[in-house]
C-alpha positions as CSV (number, residue, x, y, z in Angstrom):
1,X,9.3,10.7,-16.4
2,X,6.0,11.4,-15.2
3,X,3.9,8.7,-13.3
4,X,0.5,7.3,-12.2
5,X,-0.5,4.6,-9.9
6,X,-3.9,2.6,-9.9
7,X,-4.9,-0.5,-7.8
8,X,-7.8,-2.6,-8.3
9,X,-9.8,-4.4,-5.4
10,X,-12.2,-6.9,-5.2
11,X,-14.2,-4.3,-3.4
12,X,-14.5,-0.9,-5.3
13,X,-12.9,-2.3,-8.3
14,X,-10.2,0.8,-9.7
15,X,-8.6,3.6,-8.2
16,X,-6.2,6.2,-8.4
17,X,-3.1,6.0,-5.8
18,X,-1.7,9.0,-7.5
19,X,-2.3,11.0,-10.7
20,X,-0.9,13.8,-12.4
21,X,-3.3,13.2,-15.8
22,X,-1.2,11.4,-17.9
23,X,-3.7,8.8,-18.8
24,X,-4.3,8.8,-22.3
25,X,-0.7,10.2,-23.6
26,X,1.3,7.3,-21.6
27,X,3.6,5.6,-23.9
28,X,4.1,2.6,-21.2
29,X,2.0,1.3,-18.7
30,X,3.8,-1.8,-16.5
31,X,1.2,-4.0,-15.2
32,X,2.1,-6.4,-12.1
33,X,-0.4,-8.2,-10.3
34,X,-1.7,-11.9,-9.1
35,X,-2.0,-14.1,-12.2
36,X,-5.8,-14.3,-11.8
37,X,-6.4,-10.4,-12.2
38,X,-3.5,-10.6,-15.4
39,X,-5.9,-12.9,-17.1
40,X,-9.3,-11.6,-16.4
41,X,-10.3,-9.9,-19.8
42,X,-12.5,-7.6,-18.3
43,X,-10.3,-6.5,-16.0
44,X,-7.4,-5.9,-18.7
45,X,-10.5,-4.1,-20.9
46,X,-11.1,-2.0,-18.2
47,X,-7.3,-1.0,-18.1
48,X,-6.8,-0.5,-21.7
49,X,-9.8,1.8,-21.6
50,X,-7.5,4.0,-18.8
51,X,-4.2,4.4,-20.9
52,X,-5.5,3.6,-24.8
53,X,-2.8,4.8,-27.0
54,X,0.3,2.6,-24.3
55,X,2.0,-0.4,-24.5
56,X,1.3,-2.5,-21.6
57,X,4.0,-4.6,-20.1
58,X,2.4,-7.0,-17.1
59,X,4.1,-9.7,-14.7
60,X,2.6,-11.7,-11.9
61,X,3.8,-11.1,-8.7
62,X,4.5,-13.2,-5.9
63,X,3.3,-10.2,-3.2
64,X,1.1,-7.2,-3.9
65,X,3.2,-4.1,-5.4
66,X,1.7,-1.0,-4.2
């Protein structure tokens, strides 16, 4: 299994944690985050447009995961 990690801030908006250029041929992307970012649509646009052929699976989170 190969990963990638992205964060988004308020300031800045996206970026990479790690990479290792996987970001179109992900299968699965797992989404957590405060409930507010989960159901921006632009936000989630943006993030589609990163991993386009994935399924997404996303959960709220109490705490920040990074």
């Amino acid at each position: 299994m190969k990963t990638t990690q992205k964060q988004w801030m308020e300031r800045g908006g996206w970026r990479s944690i790690s990479s290792n250029g996987i970001s179109d041929k992900a299968q699965v992307v797992f989404l957590f985050g405060e409930r507010k970012l989960l159901t921006d649509k632009e936000r989630i646009h943006e993030f589609r447009k990163f991993y386009p052929n994935s399924h997404i699976i996303g959960c709220s989170t109490a705490g920040e995961i990074a």
